[in-house]
C-alpha distance (Angstrom), angle and dihedral (degrees) to the residues before:
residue distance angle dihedral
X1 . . .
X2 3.94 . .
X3 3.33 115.1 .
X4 3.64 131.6 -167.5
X5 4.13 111.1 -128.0
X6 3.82 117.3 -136.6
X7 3.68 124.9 -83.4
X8 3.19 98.5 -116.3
X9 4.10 120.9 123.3
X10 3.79 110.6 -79.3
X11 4.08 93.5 28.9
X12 3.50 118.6 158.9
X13 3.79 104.8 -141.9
X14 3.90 124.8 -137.2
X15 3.58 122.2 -1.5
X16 3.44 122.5 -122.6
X17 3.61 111.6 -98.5
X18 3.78 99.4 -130.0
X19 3.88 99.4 53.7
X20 4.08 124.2 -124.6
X21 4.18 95.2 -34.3
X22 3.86 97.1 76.9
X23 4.30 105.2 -145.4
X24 4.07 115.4 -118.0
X25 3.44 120.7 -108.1
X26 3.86 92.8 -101.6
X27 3.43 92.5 47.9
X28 3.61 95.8 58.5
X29 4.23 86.8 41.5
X30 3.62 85.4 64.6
X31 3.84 99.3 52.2
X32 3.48 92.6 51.9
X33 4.06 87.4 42.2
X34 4.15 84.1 51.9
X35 3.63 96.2 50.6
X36 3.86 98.7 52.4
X37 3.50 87.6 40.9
X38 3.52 91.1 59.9
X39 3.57 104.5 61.0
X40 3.96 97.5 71.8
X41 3.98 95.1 -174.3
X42 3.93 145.4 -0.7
X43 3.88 135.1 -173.1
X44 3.67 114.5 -164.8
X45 3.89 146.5 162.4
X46 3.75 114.5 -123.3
X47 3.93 137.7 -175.0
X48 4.15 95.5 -147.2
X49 3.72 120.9 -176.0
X50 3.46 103.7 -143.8
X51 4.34 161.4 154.6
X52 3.89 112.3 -102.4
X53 3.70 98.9 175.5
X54 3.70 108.3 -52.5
X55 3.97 94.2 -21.9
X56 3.61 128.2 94.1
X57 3.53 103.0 -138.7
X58 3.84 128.8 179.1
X59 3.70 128.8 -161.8
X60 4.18 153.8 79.6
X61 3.64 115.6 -24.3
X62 3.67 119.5 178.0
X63 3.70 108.3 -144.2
X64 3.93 133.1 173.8
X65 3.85 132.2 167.0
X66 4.03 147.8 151.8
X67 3.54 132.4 -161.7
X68 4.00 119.6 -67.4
X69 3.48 99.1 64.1
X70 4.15 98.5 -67.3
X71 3.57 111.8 139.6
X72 3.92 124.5 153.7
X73 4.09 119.7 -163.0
X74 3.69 128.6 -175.0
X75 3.87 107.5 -179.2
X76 4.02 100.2 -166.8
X77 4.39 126.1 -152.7
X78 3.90 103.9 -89.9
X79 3.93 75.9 -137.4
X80 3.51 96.6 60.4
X81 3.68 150.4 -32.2
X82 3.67 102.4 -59.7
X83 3.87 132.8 108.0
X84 3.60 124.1 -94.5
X85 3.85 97.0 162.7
X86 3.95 132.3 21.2
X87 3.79 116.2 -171.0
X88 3.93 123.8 -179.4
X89 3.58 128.3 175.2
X90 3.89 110.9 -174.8
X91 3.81 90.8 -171.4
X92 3.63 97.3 -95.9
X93 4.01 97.7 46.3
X94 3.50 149.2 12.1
X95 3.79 138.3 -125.4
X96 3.59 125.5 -165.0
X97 3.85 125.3 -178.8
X98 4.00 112.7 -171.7
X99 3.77 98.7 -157.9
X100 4.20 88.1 -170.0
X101 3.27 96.5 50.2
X102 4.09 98.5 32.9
X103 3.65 96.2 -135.1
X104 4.19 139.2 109.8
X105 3.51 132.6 -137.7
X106 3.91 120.0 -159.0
X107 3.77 135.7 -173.7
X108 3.90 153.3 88.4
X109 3.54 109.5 -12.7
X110 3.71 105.4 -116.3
X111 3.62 151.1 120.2
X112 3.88 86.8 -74.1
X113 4.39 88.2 57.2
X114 3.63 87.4 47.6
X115 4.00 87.2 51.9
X116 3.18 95.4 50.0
X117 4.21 94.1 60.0
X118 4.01 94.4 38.8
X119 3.58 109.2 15.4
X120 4.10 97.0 -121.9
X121 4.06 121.4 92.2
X122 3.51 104.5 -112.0
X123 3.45 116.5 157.0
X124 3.75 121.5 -131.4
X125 3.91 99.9 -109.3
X126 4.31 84.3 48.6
X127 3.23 90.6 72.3
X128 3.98 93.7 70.0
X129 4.03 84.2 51.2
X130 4.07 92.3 49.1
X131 3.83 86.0 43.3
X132 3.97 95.0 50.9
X133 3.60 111.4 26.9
X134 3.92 102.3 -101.5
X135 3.16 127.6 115.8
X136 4.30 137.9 -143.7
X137 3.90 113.0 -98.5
X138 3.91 123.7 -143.1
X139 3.76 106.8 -116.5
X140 3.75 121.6 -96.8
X141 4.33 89.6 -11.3
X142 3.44 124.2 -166.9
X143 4.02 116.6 -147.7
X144 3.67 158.9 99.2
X145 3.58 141.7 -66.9
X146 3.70 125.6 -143.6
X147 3.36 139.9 173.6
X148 3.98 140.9 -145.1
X149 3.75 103.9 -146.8
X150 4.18 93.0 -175.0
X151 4.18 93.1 48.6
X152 4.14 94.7 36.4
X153 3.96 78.3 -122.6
X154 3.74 123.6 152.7
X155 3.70 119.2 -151.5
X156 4.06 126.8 -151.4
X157 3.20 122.5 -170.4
X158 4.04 116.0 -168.9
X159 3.53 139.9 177.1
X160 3.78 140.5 172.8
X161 3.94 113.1 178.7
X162 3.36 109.1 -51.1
X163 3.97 85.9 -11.9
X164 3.42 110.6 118.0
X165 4.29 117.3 -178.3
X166 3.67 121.3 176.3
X167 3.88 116.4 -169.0
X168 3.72 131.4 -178.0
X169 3.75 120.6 -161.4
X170 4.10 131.9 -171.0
X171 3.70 98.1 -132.7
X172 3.60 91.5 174.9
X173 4.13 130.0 120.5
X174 4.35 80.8 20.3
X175 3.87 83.0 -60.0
X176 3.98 125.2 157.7
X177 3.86 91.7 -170.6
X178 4.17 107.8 159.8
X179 4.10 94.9 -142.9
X180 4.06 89.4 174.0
X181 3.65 148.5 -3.2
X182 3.30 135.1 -169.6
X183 4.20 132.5 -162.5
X184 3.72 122.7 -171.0
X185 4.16 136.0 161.4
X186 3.90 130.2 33.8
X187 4.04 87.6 65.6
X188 4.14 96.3 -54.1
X189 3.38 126.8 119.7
X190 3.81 126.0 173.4
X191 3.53 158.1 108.7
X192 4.21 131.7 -161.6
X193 3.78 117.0 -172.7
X194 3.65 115.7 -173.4
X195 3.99 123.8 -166.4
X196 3.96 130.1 -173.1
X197 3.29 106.1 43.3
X198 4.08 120.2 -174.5
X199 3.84 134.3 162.9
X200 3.71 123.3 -88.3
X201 3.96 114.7 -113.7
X202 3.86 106.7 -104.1
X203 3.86 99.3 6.7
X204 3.91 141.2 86.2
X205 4.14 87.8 -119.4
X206 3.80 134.4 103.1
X207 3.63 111.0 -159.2
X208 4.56 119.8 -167.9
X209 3.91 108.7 -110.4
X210 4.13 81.4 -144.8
X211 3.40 138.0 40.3
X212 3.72 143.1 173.9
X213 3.71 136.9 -157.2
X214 3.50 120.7 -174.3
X215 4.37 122.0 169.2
X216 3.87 127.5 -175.1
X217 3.30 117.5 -72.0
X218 3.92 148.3 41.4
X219 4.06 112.2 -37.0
X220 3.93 94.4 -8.6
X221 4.10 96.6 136.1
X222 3.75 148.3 105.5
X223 3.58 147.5 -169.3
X224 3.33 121.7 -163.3
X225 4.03 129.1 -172.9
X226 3.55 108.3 -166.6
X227 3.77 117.3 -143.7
X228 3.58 113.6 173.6
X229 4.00 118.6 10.6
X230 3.73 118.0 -177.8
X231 4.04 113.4 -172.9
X232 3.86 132.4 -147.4
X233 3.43 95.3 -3.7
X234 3.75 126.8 149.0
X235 3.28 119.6 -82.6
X236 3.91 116.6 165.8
X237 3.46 123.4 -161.1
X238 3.19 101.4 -102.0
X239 4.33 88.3 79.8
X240 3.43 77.3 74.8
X241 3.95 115.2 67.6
X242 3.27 116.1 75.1
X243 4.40 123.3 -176.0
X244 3.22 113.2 -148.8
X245 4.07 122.5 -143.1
X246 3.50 111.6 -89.7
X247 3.63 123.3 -110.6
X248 4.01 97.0 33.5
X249 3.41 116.0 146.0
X250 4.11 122.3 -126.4
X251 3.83 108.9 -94.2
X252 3.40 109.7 -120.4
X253 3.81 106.6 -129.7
X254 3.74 104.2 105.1
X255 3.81 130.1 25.8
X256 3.85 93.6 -149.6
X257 4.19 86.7 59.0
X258 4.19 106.0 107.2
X259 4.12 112.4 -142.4
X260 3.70 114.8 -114.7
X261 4.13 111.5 -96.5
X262 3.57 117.3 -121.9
X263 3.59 115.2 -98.0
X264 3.54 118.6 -100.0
């Protein structure tokens, strides 16, 4: 358990968490691997501060996902209730209506889809990690674990080959809470810090109440409140096919994007 040490001159801080055998980096890689991997789905309402196109638009996007590449995104009018944006990724490929613009986008479902709704490459499967606090893990790391005795702060550093991940966790009050990570090398560039963490009614999990994710380059970020988050809940495939309207023209965004076929 972490304990806080007294406050008396010459105090030592917070504990580490883990007692006098300080975990491996791997070994602390796979907790955090262990905890995303045990939240298997989530449905939530969001407020998301985002890039639709060239706008900056703010305002409640109803998201829900589960590992294998489903993710479903409704990005709704800050004037109203209606639908500016429908996203589906059926965890082979993507839809995505853009209601302002009238037009659909269709292909693999990738980081690239996800781009092409929010401007940041997020994979599919990330956005159960940006919805629940975990984070992605580089594959078989190498590293070193640290820890910040005066913020209760534990410190990993990772790498894989050129990999590098940095990841800072609030260890504090026997707490595992991932407040930021941060990928760079082999093409990757990222960081999401989350804040506000509290528990989930009728689970084991704490969840942040705000995250960010911000990638390299110009207008590559996101904030994300999170309003309502409901975990490993049933969500059959079918939450993930999405029809577009017929007669929509192909958005014009990225030459590799294939136009819907007409229904038969």
């Amino acid at each position: 358990m972490v304990t806080l040490a007294c406050g008396c001159p010459g105090g030592k801080g917070y504990a580490p968490p883990w007692g006098p055998k300080e975990p491996t980096a791997a070994q602390e890689a796979a907790k955090l691997d262990a905890a995303g991997k045990a939240i298997t789905s989530f449905r939530a309402e969001s407020v998301m501060d985002y890039w639709l196109g060239k706008d900056r638009v703010k305002g409640t996007v109803m998201v829900m996902g589960k590992p294998g590449a489903f993710v479903r995104m409704n990005a709704l009018s800050p004037a109203g209730d209606s639908v500016m944006a429908d996203l589906a990724c059926n965890g082979t490929d993507f839809v995505l209506v853009d209601f302002q613009n009238n037009c659909v986008l269709t292909g693999p479902c990738d980081q690239d889809s996800i781009a092409q709704f929010l401007h940041v490459p997020l994979s599919p499967d990330d956005f159960l990690h940006l919805a629940t606090g975990t984070t992605p893990i580089v594959a078989g790391p190498d590293g070193k674990v640290g820890w910040d005795a005066d913020a209760g702060h534990e410190r990993l550093e990772l790498t894989k080959g050129a990999v590098t991940q940095s990841i800072v966790i609030d260890g504090r009050d026997g707490h595992s809470d991932v407040l930021s990570s941060h990928v760079a090398g082999g093409g990757a560039d990222w960081t999401i810090e989350n804040k506000d963490f509290a528990g989930v009614e009728g689970t084991a999990f704490r969840i942040p109440g705000k995250s960010r994710f911000q990638a390299a380059g110009q207008k590559a970020d996101l904030l994300v409140e999170w309003k309502d988050v409901k975990l490993n809940v049933d969500l059959p495939p079918s939450k993930f096919q999405l029809t577009p309207p017929d007669g929509l023209p192909t958005c014009g965004q990225q030459p590799s994007m294939q136009p819907v076929p007409p229904r038969k």
